[in-house]
N, C-alpha and C positions, 0 to 999 in steps of 0.2 A: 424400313421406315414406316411410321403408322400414317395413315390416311385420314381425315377428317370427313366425317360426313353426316349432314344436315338429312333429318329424318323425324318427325312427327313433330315437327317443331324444337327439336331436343340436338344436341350434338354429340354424336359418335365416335369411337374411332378404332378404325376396322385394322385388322393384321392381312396385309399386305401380300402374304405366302398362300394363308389359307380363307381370310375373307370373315374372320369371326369377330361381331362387335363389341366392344367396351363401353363402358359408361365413363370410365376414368380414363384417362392419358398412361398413367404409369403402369397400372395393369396390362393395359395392351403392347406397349414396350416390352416388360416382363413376359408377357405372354410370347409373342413376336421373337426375343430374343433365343426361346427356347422349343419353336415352332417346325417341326417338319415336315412342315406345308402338304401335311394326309389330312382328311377330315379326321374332328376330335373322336376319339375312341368311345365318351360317351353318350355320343350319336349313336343311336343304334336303328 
């Protein structure tokens, strides 16, 4: 489930496994759905 969260005055919404934010809802769904909660690989 994505988490909503209030940040520079803007609304968020963070994946839940790994903690990385969206600007959209549906993205982070999408993202979240297919997330295995490792930091993103192109974090380096």
């Amino acid at each position: 489930m994505v988490a909503t969260t209030e940040r520079d005055g803007s609304t968020w919404f963070e994946c839940e496994r790994c903690g990385l934010l969206f600007d959209d809802r549906t993205d982070a769904q999408q993202h979240e759905a297919n997330c295995d909660a490792e930091e993103p690989s192109y974090i380096q």
